[in-house]
N, C-alpha and C positions, 0 to 999 in steps of 0.2 A: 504494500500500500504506500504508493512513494509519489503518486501523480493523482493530486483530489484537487477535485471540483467542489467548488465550497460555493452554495448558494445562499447569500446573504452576507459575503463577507465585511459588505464596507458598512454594517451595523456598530453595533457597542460590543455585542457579545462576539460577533463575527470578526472584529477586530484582533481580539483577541484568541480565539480560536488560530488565524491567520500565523498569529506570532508565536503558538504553541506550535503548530505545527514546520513555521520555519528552524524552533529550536531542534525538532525533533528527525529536521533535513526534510523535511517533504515539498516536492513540488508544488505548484499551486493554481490552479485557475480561478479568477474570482470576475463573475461577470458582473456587468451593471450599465442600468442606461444613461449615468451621467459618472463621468468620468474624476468630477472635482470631489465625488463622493468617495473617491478611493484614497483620498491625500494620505489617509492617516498608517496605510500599508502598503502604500506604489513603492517607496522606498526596501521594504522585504526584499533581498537577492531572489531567491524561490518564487514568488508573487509575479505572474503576469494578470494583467486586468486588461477583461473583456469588454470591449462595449458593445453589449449585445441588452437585449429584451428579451429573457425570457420566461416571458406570457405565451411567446409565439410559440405551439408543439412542435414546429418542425426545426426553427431552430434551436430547442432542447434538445431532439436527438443529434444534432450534429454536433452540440456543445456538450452532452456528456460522452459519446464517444473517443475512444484511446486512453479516457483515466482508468487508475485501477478502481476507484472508489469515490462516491457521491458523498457529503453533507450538504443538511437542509437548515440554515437558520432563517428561512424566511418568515416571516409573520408581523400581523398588527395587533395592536391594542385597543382601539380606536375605531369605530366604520359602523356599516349600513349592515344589515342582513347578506347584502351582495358582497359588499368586498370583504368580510369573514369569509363566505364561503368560493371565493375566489382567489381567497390566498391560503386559504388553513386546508382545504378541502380539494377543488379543483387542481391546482397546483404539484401539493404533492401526487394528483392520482396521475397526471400527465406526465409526471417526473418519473414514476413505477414504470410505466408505459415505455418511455425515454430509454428508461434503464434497458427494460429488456428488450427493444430493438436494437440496443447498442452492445449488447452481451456486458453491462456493468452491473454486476448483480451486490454488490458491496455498498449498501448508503447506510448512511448514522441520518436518522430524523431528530430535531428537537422541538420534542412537542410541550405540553405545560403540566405543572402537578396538578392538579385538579380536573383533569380533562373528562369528561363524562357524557355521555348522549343523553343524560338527567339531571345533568347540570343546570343551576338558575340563569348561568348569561350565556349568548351567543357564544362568547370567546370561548367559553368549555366546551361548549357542546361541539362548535367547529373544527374547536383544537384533535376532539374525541375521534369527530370523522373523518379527518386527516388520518388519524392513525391507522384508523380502521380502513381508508382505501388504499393501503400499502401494505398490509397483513393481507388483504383478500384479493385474489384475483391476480396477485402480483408473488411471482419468484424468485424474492427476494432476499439476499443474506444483512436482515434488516436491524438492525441495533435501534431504540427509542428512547431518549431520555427525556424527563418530566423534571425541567427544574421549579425549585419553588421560585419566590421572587429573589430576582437577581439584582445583589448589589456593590457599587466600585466604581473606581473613579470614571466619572464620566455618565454615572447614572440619571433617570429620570424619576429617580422614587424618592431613595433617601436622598441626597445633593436637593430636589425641588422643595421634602418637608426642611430643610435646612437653612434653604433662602428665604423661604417664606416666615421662619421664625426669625428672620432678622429684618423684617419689616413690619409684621403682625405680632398688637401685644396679644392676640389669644388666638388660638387654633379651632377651628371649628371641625370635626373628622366625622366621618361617616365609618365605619365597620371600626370604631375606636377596641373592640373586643377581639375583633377577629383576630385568630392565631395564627402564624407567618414562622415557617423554617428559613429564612432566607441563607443566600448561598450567593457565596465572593465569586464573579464571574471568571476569576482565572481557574476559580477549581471547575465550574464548567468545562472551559478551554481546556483543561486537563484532561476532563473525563471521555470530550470528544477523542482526544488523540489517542488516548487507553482504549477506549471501544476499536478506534480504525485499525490497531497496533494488535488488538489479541480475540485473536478468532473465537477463544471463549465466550466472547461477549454476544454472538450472535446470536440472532433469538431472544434477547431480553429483552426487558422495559427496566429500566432505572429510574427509580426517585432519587434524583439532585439536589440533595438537602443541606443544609448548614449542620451542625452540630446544635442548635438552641431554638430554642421555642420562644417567642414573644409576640404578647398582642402588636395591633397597629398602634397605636397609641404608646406601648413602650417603644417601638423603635422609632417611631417620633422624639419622643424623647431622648434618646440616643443622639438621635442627627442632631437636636437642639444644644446637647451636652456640647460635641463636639465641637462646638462654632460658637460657646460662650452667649446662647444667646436660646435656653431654654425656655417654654411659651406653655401657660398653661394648656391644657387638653382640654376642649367640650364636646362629648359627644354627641354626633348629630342623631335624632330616629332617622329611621330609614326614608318614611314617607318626605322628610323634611329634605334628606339627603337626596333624593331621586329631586325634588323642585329645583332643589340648587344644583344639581348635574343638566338637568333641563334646559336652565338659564345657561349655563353655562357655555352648553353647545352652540350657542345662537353667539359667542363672542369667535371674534376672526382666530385664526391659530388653531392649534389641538387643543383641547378643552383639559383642563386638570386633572378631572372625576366628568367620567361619562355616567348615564343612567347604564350601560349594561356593568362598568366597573360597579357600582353601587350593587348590581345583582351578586356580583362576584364575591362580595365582601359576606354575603350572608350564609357562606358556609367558612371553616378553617381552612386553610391551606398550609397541612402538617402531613408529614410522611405518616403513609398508613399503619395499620397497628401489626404489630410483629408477625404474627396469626395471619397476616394476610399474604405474608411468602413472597413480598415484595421487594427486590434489593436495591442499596441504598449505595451511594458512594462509598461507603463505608465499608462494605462487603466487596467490593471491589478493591479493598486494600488503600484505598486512599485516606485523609486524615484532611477534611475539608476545615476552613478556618474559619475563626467566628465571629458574628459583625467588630464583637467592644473592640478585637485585635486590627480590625483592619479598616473601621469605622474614620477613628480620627487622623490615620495617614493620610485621609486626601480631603473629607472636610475641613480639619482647622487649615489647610494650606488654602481652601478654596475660600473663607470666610478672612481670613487675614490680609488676602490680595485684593481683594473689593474695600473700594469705601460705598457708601449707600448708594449713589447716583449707581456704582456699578454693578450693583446688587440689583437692582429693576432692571437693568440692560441683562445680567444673566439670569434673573429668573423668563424675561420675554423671552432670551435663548431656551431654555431652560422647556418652554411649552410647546416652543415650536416642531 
């Protein structure tokens, strides 16, 4: 496995995957329809970037053709009923397809913890059927990992509740209970190149989990620690929370909290219970790290280099 096709690379997570996989010597192809979106891994020796689209099925199969093996980070957070199921769903099924007219039967998918066809928001359920049209119909040597929320430098979770506590004296949170394994996206990137690297992996699904369990509201608190600039908590109800996701949507930019995040929030997002035979990073031999350790490396640097004016310029980056 020494020539992967990485779809999604010129993301946060896909960034980083990119640079795991150059430490690990593998070559690279990383498409994309805009070219300024690869700045952050053009420089990788390994890394050539494609400027290609591909939405289009037929140049999929041309472009996974010759590698030994597929990754999929593509996905949103954000959209319509359509563009869920055009990116989480359609996508990977055309990729399966791709694959096996190109004799590439080696892909790593990442999909989400929580993914479920009974799941409360779009995002689960689409994430779910993504999975599920790469398991069926498709002959594939298929690896799946389900991270929880992913977090590190350059995020849009923790980093956004961290600017925002340094502008707002109170926090207003929707799913302030809900529970969160979250997980440092280099250990992702790790566990992508361990799946590509060891044929044992094939055939599973992996829960992507952090070591620690904390509500929304404490890891709020966390990001507030870390930037000296901790903000009470008020939790929002739900119904309240859906209004002000509502409103939200209708402001220019990517919205903070959508109404289907708000759906999302109304289950846990923790690795399943041991009884359910599920394996974790952990069982995989790795030793994931935990927000407090790797929390304040990159917010107090990011809260110390802003004064406020630039603190409204990165949090508008920040939503964008």
């Amino acid at each position: 496995m020494r020539n992967i096709l990485v779809l999604g690379g010129t993301g946060f997570v896909g960034r980083h995957v990119c640079e795991a996989l150059q430490r690990a010597h593998c070559r690279m192809t990383v498409p994309t329809r805009h070219i300024k979106h690869a700045a952050h891994i053009a420089h990788l020796p390994l890394v050539t970037v494609a400027n290609i689209d591909i939405t289009d099925p037929d140049t999929l199969t041309r472009l996974v053709a010759g590698h030994d093996a597929v990754v999929n980070l593509v996905a949103i957070l954000h959209g319509s009923a359509a563009a869920f199921q055009a990116i989480h769903v359609d996508l990977p099924e055309r990729l399966g397809t791709a694959c096996l007219a190109a004799s590439v039967h080696r892909l790593v998918h990442v999909s989400a913890l929580g993914a479920s066809a009974t799941g409360p928001s779009l995002y689960q359920r689409s994430k779910a059927a993504g999975e599920q049209a790469l398991q069926s119909g498709h002959d594939l040597d298929l690896t799946v990992l389900r991270p929880s929320v992913i977090f590190g430098a350059g995020d849009r979770f923790l980093t956004l509740f961290a600017r925002l506590q340094t502008l707002l004296p109170v926090l207003p949170l929707a799913g302030a209970d809900t529970r969160f394994q979250p997980v440092w996206v280099q250990d992702v990137a790790d566990a992508v190149v361990h799946a590509l690297l060891t044929p044992a992996t094939v055939g599973q699904t992996v829960e992507a989990v952090g070591p620690d369990v904390f509500t929304l509201a404490e890891l709020v608190g966390l990001s507030g620690q870390a930037v000296g600039h901790a903000r009470p908590v008020v939790g929002v109800p739900q119904g309240l929370a859906m209004l002000q996701a509502g409103l939200m949507s209708l402001l220019p930019g990517e919205p903070v909290m959508s109404a289907d995040n708000v759906r999302s929030l109304s289950v846990d997002n923790v690795a399943s219970p041991a009884e359910a035979g599920i394996p974790t990073l952990a069982d995989w031999g790795m030793h994931p790290s935990s927000v407090r350790a790797i929390l304040p490396t990159y917010l107090h640097a990011d809260a110390q280099a802003c004064n406020p004016r630039q603190r409204l310029v990165n949090l508008r980056a920040g939503l964008r």
